[in-house]
DRENPA-3360 file (N, C-alpha, C; in nm, 2 decimals, always signed):
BEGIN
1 = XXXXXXXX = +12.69/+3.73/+26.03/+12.68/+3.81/+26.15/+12.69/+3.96/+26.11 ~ +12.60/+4.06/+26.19/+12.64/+4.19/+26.09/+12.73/+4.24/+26.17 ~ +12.80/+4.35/+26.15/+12.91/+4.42/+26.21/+12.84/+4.45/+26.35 ~ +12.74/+4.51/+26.42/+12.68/+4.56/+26.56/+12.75/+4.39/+26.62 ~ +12.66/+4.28/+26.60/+12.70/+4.22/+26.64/+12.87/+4.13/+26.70 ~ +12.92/+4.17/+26.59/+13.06/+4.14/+26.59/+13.16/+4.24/+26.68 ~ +13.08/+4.34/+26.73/+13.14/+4.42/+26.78/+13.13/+4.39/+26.91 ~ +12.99/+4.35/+26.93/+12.97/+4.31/+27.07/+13.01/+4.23/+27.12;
9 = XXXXXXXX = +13.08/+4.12/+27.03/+13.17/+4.00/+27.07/+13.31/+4.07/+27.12 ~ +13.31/+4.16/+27.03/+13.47/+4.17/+27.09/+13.47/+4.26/+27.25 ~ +13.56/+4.34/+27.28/+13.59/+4.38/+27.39/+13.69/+4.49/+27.36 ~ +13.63/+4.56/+27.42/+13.69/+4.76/+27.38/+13.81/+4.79/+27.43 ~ +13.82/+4.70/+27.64/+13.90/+4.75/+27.71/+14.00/+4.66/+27.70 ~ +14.14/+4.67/+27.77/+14.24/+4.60/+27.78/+14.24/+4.50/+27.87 ~ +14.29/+4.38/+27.77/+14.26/+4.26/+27.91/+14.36/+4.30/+28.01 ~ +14.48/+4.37/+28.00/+14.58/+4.36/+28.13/+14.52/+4.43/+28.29;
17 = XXXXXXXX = +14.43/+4.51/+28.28/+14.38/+4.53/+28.34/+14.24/+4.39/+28.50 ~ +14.21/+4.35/+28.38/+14.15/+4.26/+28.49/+14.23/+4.12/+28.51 ~ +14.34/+4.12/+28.39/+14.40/+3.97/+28.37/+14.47/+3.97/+28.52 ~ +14.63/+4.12/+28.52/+14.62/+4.17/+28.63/+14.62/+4.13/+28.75 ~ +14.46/+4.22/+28.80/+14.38/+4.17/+28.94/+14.36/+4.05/+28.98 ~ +14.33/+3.97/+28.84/+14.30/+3.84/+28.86/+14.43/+3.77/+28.95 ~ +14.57/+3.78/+28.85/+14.70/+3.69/+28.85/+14.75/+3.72/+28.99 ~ +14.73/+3.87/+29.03/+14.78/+3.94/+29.13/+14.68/+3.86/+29.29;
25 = XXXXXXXX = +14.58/+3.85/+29.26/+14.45/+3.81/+29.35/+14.53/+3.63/+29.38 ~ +14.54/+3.56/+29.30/+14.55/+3.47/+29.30/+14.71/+3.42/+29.37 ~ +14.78/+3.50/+29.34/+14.92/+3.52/+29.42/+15.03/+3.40/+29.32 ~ +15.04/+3.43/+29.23/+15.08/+3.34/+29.16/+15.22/+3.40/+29.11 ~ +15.24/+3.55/+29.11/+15.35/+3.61/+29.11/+15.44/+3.57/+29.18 ~ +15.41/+3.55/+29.32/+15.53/+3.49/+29.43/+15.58/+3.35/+29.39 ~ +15.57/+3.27/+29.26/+15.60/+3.16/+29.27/+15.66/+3.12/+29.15 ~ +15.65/+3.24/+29.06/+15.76/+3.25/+28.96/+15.86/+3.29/+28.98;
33 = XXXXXXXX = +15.94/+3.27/+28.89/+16.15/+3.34/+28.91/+16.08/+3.48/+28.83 ~ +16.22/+3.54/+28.81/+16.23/+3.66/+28.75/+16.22/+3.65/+28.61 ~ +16.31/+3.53/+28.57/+16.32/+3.52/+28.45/+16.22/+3.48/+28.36 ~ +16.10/+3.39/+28.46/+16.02/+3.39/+28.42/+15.85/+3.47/+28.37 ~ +15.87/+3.59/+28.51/+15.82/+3.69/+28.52/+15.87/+3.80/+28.39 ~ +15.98/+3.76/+28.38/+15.99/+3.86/+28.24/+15.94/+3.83/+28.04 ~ +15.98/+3.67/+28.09/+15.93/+3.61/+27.99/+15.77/+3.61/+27.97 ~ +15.67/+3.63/+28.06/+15.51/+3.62/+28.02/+15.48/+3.82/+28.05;
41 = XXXXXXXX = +15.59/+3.88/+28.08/+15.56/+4.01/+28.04/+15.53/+4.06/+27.88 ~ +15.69/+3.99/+27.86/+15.72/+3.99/+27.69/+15.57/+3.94/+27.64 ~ +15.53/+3.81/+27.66/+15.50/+3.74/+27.58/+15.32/+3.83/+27.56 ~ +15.30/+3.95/+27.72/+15.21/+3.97/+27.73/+15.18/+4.12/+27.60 ~ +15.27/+4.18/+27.60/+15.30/+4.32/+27.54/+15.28/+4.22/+27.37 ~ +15.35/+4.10/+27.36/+15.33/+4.06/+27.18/+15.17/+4.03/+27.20 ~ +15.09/+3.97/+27.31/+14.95/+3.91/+27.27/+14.89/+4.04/+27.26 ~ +14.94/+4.16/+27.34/+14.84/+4.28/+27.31/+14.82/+4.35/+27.22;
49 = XXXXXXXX = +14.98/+4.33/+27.12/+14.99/+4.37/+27.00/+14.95/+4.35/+26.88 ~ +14.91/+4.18/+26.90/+14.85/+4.13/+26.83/+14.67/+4.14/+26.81 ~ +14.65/+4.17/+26.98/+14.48/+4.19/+26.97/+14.49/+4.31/+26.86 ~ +14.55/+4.43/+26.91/+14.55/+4.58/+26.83/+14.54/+4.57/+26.69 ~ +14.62/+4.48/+26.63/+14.67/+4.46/+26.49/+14.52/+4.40/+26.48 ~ +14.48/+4.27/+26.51/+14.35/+4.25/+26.46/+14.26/+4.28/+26.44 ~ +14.26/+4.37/+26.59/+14.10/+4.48/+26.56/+14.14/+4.54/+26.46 ~ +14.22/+4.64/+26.43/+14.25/+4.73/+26.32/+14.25/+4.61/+26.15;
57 = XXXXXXXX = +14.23/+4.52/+26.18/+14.22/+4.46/+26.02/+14.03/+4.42/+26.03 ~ +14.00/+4.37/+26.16/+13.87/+4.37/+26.14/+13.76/+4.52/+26.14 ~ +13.82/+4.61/+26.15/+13.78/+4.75/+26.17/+13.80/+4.74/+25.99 ~ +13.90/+4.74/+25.94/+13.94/+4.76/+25.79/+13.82/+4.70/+25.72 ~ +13.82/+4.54/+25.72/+13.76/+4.44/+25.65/+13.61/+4.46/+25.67 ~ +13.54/+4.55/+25.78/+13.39/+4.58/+25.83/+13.36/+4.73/+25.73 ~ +13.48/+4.78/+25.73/+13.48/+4.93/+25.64/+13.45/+4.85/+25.52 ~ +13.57/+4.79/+25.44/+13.54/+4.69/+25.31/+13.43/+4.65/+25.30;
65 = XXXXXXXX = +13.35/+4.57/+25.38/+13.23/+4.51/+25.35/+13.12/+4.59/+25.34 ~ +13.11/+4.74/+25.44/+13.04/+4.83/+25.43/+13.00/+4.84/+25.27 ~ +13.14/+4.89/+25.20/+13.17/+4.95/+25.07/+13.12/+4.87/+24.97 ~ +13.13/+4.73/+24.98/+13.09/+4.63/+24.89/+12.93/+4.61/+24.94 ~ +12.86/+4.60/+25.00/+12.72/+4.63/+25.00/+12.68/+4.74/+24.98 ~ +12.74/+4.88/+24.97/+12.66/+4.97/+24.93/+12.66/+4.96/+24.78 ~ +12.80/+4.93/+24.70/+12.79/+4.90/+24.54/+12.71/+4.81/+24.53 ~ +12.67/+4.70/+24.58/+12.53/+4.60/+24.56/+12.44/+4.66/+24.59;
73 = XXXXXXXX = +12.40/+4.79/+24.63/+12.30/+4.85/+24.64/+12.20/+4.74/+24.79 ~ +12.31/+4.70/+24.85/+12.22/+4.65/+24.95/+12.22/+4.78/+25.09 ~ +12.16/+4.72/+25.20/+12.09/+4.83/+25.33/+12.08/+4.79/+25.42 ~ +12.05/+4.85/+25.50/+12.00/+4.76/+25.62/+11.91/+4.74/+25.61 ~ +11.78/+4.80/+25.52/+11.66/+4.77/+25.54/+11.68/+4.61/+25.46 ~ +11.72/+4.63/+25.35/+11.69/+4.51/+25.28/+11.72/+4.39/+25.35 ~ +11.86/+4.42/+25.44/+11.87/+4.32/+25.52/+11.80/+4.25/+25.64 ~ +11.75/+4.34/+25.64/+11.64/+4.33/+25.79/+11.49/+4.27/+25.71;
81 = XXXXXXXX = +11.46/+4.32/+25.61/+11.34/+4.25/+25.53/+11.40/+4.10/+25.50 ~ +11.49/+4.08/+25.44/+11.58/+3.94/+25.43/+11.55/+3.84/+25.52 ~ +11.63/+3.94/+25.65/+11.65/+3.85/+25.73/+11.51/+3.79/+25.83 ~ +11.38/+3.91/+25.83/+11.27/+3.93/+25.93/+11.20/+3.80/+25.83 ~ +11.19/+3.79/+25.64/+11.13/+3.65/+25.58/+11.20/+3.55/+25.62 ~ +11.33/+3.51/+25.62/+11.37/+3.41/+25.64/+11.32/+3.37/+25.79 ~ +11.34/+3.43/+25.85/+11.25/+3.35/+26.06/+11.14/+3.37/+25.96 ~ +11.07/+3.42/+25.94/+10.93/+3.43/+25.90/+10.90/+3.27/+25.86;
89 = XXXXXXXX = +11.00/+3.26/+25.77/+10.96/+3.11/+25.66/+11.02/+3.02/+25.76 ~ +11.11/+3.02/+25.83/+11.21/+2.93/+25.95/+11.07/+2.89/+26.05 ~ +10.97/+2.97/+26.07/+10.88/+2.99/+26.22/+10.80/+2.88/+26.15 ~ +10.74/+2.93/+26.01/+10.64/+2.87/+25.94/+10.64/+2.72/+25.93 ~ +10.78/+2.72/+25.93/+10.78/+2.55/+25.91/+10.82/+2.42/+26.01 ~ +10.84/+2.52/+26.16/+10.78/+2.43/+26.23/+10.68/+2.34/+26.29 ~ +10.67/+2.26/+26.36/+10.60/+2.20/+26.38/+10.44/+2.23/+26.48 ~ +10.53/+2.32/+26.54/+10.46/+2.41/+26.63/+10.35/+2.47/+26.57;
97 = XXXXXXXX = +10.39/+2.57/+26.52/+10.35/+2.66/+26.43/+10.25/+2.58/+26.32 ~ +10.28/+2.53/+26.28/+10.18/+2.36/+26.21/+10.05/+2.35/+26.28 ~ +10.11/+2.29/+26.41/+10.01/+2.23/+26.49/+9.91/+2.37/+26.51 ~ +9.94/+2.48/+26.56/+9.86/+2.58/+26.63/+9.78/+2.66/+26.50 ~ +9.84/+2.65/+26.39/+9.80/+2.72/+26.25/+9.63/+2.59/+26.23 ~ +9.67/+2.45/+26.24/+9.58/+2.40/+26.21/+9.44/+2.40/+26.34 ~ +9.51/+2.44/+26.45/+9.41/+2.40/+26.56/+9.30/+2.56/+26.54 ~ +9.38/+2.68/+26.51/+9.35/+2.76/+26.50/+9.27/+2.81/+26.39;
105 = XXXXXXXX = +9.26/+2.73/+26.25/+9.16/+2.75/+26.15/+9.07/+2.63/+26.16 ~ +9.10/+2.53/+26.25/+8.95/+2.45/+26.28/+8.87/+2.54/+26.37 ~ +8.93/+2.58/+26.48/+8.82/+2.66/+26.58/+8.77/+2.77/+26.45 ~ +8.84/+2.86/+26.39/+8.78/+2.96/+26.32/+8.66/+2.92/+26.20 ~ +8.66/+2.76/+26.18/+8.56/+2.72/+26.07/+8.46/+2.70/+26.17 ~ +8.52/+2.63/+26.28/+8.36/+2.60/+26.38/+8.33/+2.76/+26.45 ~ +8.36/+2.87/+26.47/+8.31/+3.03/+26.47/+8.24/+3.04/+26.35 ~ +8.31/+3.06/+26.26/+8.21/+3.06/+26.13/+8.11/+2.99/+26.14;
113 = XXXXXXXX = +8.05/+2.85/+26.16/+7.96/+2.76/+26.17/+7.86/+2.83/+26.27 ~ +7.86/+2.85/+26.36/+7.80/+2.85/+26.49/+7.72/+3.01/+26.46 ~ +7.85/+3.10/+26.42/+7.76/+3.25/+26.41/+7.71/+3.25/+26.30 ~ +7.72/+3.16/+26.15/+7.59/+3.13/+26.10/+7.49/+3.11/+26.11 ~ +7.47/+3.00/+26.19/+7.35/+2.94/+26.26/+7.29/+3.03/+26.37 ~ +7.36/+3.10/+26.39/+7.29/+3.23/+26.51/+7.23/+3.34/+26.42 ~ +7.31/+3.34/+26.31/+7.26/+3.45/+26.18/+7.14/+3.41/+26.13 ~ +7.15/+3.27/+26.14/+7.01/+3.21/+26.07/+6.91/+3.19/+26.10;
121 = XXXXXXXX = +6.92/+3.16/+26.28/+6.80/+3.16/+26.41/+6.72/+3.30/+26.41 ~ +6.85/+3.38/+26.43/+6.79/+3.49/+26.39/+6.69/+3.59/+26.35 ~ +6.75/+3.56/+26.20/+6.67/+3.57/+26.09/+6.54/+3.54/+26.04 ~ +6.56/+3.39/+26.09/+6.37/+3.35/+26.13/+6.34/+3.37/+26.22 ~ +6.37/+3.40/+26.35/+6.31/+3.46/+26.45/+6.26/+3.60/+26.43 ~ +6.30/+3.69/+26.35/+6.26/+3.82/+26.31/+6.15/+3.82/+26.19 ~ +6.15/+3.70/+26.15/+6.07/+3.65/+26.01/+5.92/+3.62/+26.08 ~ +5.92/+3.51/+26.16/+5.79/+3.46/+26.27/+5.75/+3.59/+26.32;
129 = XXXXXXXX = +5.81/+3.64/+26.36/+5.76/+3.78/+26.45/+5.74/+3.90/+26.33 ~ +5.74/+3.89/+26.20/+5.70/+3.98/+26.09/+5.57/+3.93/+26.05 ~ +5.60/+3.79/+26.01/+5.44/+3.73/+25.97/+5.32/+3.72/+26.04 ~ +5.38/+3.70/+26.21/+5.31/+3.70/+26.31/+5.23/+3.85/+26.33 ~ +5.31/+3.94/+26.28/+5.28/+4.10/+26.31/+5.13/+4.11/+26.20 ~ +5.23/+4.07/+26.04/+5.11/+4.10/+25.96/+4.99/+4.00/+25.98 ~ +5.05/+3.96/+26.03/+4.89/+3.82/+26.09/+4.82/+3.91/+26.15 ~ +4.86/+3.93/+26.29/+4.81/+4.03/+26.35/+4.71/+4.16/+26.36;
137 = XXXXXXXX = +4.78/+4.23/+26.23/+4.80/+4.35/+26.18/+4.60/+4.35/+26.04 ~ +4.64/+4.25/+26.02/+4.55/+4.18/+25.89/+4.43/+4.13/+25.98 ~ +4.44/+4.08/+26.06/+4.33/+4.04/+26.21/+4.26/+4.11/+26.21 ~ +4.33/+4.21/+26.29/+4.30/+4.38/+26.31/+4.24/+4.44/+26.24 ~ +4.29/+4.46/+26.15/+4.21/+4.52/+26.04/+4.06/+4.52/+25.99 ~ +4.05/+4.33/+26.01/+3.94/+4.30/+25.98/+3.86/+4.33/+26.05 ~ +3.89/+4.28/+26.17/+3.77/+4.26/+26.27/+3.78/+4.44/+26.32 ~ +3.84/+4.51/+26.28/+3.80/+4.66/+26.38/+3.63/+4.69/+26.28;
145 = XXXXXX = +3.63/+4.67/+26.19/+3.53/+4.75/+26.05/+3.37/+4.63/+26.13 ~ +3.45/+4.51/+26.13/+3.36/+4.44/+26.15/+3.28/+4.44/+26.33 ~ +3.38/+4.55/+26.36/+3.32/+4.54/+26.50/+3.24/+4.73/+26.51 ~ +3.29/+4.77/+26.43/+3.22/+4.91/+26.41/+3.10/+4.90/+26.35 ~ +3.05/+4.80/+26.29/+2.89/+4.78/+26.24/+2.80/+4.74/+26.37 ~ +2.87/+4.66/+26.46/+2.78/+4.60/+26.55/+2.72/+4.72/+26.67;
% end
């Protein structure tokens, strides 16, 4: 997971804040003793202290890792090229992607086929209509000389 991500798991603000509203909403205060009320204060000040301490080792260990990929000469580009081949090759080898890769170079061999065969209608069709011309043309020719004597 890269560090952006990891960050977005965590949570910036203090839970006492909504835990709080919540405990307070729920009315759950009125049905503890004092002694116990004091005991999940404590217990609340050690869990906060502990979130603090953690973030600050995962804050540490994200700097660390920073440091050790830049001596590897790694990046984010490389990672992102890495990571953009791997889906690349992950996509490829679905089934999906199978099926639609093969349906999709059959239609493209029968397009090739078809606008061949229209290249090739074509092409004799411009051919008939050339020979037909010098047919024509050769006709013409003949018969104008031979109609100028008459």
């Amino acid at each position: 997971m890269t560090v952006a991500a990891l960050e977005g798991l965590l949570e910036t603000e203090p839970l006492q804040g909504r835990d709080e509203d919540a405990v307070a909403n729920a009315e759950f205060s009125s049905m503890l003793s004092e002694e116990e009320k004091e005991e999940l204060k404590a217990e609340l000040v050690q869990l906060e202290d502990e979130i603090t301490t953690l973030r600050q080792v995962l804050s540490a260990k994200e700097r660390h890792l920073v440091e050790i990929k830049q001596k590897l000469g790694m990046n984010l580009m490389n990672e992102l090229k890495q990571n953009f081949s791997k889906s690349w090759h992950d996509m490829q080898t679905t089934t999906a992607y199978k099926k639609t890769h093969e349906t999709l170079s059959h239609a493209g061999q029968k397009a090739t086929a078809a606008f061949s065969n229209v290249g090739t209608a074509i092409s004799k069709k411009f051919g008939d209509m050339r020979s037909h011309s010098i047919g024509y043309s050769i006709r013409h020719s003949i018969s104008m000389p031979a109609m100028r004597r008459k």
